[in-house]
N, C-alpha and C positions, 0 to 999 in steps of 0.2 A: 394363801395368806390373806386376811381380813384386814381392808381397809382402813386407818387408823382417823377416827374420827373425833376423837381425841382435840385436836387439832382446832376446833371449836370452844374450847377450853370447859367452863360455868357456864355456856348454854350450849352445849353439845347434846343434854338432854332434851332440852327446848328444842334444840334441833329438830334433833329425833323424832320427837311428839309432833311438832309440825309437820314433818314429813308423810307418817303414817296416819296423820289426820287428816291430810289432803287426800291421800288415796283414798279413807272411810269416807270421807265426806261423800270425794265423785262416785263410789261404790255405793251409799246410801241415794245420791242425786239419782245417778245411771237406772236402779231399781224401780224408782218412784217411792221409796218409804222414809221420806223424812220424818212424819208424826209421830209411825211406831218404832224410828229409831228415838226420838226426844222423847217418847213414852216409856221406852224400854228404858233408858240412861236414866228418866228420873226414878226410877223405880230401883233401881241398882246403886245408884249415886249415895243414898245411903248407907249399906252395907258396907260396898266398897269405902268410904268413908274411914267407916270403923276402925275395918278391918286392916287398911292402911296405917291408918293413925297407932294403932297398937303394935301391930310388927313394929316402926318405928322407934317406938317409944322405949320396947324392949329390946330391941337390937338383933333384931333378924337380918334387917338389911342396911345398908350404909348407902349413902349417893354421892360419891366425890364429885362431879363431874355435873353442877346444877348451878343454879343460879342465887340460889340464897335465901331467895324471894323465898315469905312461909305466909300462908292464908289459912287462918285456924287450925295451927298447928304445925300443919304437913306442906311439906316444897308445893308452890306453883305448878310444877311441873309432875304431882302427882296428881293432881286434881285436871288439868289435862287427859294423864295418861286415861283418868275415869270415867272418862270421855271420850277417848278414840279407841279403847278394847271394844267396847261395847257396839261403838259407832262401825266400827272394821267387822264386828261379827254378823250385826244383824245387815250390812250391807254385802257380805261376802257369799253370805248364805241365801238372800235373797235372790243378787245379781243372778248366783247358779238356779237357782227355783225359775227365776224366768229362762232362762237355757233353754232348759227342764222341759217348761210348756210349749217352746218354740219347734 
């Protein structure tokens, strides 16, 4: 059974996002690639944009469980999340690449 996080009511995604942006962060910190992680996210930061805003808008996806908050357009809390995928991948993959060399 999966813990009910819920429970955080309108920022439970905020939560969330917080959560997994800490561990991207320290996994980008841990590697040493903070620049080409902000290089890579500014690079992406617009697609993802789009392509968020449009599912949206057409109703792909719904987010009961947020904050409210919208920053052109799209929740706070996606505009985050377009920030810690990105931030979680190029630290997750690096972190192992140094492994890797060790």
């Amino acid at each position: 059974m999966l813990p009910d996080i819920g429970v955080f009511g309108p920022y439970t995604y905020l939560v969330t996002e917080l959560f997994w942006g800490t561990i991207a962060f320290a996994l980008v910190w841990y590697a040493g690639v903070v620049r080409s992680t902000v290089r890579t996210i500014l690079v992406l930061y617009p697609f993802a944009y789009v392509w968020d805003w449009y599912t949206l808008r057409v109703g792909v996806f719904v987010i009961p469980l947020r904050t409210g908050v919208e920053l052109l357009g799209i929740p706070i809390e996606e505009h985050i999340f377009m920030l810690v995928v990105p931030a979680l991948v190029v630290g997750l993959h690096e972190t192992l690449r140094s492994w890797d060399r060790s």
